[in-house]
N, C-alpha and C positions, 0 to 999 in steps of 0.2 A: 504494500500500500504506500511505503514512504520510500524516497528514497535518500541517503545521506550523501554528500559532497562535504571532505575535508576541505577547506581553504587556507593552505600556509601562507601565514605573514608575515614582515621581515620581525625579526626579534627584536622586544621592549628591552628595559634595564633589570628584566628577571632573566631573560634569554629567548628559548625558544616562545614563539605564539602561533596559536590555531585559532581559525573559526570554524562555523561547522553546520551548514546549510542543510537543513529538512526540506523535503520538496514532497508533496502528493498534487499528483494530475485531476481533474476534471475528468469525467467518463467520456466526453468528447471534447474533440482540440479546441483550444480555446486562444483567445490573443489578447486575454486579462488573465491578469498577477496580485493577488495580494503577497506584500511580503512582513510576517510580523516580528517586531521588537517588544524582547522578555522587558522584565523590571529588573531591580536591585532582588537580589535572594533569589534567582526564579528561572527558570528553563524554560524551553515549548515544552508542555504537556496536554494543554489541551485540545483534544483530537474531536470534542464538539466543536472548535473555531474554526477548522479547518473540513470538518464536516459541512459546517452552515456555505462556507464558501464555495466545495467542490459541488454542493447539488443546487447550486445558480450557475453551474458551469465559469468558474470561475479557480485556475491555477492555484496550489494554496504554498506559499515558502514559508518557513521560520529561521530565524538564525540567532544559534547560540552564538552571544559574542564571546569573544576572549575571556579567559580566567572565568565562564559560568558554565554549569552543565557539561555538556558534552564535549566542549570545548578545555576544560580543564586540564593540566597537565599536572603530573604530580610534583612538580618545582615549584609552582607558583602559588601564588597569595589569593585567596579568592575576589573576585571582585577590583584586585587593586588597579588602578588608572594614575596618570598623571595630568591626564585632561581628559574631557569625555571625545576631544577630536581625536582619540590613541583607537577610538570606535571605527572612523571613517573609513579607513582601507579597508576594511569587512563590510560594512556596506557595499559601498563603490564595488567591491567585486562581486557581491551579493548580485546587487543593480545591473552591474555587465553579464552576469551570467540570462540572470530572468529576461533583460532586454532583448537576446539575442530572437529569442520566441515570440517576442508579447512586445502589445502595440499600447499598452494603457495598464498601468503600476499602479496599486493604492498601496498605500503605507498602512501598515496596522500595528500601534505601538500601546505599551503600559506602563504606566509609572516611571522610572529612570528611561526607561526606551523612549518614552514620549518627547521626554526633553533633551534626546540626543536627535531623533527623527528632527523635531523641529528644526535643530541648531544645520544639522546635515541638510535640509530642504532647503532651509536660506542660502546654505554656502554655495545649492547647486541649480539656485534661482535662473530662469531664465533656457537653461537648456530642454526643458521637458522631460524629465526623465520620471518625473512621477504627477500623475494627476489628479493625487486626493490625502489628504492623510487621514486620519481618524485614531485620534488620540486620547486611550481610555487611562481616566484619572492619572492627566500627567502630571511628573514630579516639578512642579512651577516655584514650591516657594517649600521652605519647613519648617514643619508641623512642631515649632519647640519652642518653649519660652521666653520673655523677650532676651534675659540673659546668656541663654542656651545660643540665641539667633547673635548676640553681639559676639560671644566668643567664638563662633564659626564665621563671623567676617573679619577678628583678626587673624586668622589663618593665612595671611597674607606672607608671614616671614619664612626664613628659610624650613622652619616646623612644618611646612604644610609639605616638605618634598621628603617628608623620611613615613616611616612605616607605624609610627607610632601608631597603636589601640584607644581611641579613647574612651573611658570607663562610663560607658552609657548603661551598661546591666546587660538582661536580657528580657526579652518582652516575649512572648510564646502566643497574646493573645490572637492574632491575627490567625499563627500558624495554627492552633484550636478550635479557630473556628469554618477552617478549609479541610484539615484533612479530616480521614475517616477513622483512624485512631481514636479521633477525640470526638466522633459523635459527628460531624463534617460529612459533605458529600465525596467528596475528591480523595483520591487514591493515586501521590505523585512518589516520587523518590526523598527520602526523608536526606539523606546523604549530601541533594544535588542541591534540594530546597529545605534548608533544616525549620523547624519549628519555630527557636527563637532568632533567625535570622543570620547573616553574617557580622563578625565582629567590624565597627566602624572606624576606619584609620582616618588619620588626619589628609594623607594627603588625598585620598579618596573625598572627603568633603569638601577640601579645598577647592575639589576639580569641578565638583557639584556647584560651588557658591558661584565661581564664577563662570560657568554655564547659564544658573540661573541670574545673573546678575544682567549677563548680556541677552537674553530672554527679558529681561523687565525693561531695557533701554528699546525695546522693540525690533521685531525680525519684518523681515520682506517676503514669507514664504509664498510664491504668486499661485499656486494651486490651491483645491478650496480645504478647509480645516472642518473636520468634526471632532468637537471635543464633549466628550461623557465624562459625569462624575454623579456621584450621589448626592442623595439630596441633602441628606445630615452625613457630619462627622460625630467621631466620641474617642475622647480622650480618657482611656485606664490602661493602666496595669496588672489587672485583676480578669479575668477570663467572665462577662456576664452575657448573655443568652442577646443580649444586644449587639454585641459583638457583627451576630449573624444579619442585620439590616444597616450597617451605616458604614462607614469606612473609617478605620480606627489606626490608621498609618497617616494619611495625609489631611489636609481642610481641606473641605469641598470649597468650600468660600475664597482661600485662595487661588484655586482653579479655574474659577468663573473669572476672579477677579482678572488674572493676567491671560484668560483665555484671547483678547483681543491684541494681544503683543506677538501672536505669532505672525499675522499679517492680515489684509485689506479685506479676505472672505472668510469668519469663520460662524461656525454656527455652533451654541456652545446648551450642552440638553443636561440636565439635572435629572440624576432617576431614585425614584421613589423605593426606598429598603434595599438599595445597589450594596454592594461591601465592594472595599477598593480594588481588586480585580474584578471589572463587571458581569463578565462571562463567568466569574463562579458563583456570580450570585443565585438565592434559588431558581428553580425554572420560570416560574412564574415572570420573576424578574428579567431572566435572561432572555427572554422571548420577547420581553418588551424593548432590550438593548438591543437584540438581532434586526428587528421593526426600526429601529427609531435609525441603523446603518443601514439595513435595504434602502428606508426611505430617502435616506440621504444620499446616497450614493445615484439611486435612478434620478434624484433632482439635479444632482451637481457633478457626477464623474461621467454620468451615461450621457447626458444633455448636451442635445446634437449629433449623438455618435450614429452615423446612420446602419450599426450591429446595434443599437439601444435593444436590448428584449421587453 
């Protein structure tokens, strides 16, 4: 059903780097691609995402970036980055592979993916290489106290390019209320996407702030933007059954708020008992995210295409 592509990239400051492109076909040829982008902690694994795509005849790719998932090597750090452009050349090769087939890309990104999608769409403004994104609850701004926020913008000194850990804890709620261990519908790899997440280095948020920083100064991305989030956030510690309706990683409200910095079309939807990967939200809910990207898509990526179905 799937097929993998290694893609070797030149080596970081750990050494070796892989990417590692999933692809499932459409049951007839098709000349549309989604390609999606994981989050922070997180792999493809959802084979409903990729379900919903192939039975509108539509290509389905994922790509584990570097240091996640599939892509991991047993040298390296998970997660660690020095900027989130260290992202790019796994894309771009992503994009040249899918291109070679397909005449019309939508981007389908989550949480830290979203806000690298973004940043890569503006860089690659202007050529056409992608004609949609759809950006589920991207990582725009964080979710931590104003203190918490000022000490993650002095990360500016040399502190931000070593490896340090910083002593955040561990938080399990989110992981709780996904997998099926803990009563959750979802059944992923505990290993690839642990419970209470990857431990947080400094220069990894570094790379984050100023990502998001250039995100808030505004992007040009000229293709049109779908951006989902939930409707409520909820900030604990403590694993409660609320967990399972609201998004309990990032503010929805900062979401909305910097949804209009990615560029001139976006169209930005709020959903009702979403939890912050919106596709695992319950079915109910998921049914209404799948809706709310059909409909967007036939308005704004098909529109004009004389294949529209």
């Amino acid at each position: 059903m799937y097929e993998v592509t290694v893609l070797p990239m030149p080596d970081d400051f750990e050494g070796e780097v892989v990417a590692t492109l999933v692809s499932r076909k459409a049951a007839t040829g098709s000349r549309r691609a989604v390609l999606y982008l994981h989050g922070f902690t997180d792999y493809f694994f959802q084979d409903h995402l990729a379900d919903h795509y192939a039975e509108r005849g539509i290509d389905f790719y994922a790509l584990d970036l570097r240091k996640y998932g599939r892509s991991l090597l047993p040298h390296q750090t998970r997660g660690l980055i020095r900027s989130v452009t260290d992202y790019f050349p796994e894309i771009d090769e992503a994009v040249r592979i899918i291109r070679r087939d397909h005449d019309e890309l939508t981007i389908n990104a989550h949480s830290t993916g979203g806000l690298i999608a973004a940043l890569w769409a503006d860089r690659v403004r202007g050529r056409g290489l992608v004609q949609g994104l759809v950006l589920n609850s991207p990582f725009f701004d964080l979710n931590v106290s104003t203190p918490m926020r000022l000490a993650a913008d002095l990360l500016k000194t040399p502190l931000s390019y070593t490896r340090w850990v910083l002593p955040l804890g561990v938080n399990t709620v989110y992981g709780r209320s996904l997998h099926r261990s803990e009563g959750g519908e979802w059944d992923y790899d505990l290993e690839l996407k642990p419970l209470g997440g990857f431990p947080v280095h400094g220069m990894w948020l570094a790379a984050i702030r100023r990502a998001q920083r250039r995100l808030h100064a505004g992007l040009s991305v000229d293709a049109p933007v779908l951006v989902l989030a939930c409707a409520a956030g909820l900030r604990v510690r403590d694993f409660v059954p609320e967990a399972r309706s609201a998004d309990v990683v990032l503010d929805p409200r900062q979401i909305a708020r910097w949804a209009t910095a990615v560029g001139p079309h976006v169209t930005c939807v709020r959903v009702k008992d979403g939890v912050h990967d919106l596709v695992l939200s319950s079915e109910p809910v998921r049914k209404q995210v799948f809706a709310e990207i059909d409909r967007w898509m036939q308005a704004f990526v098909y529109q004009g295409n004389e294949n529209n179905p």
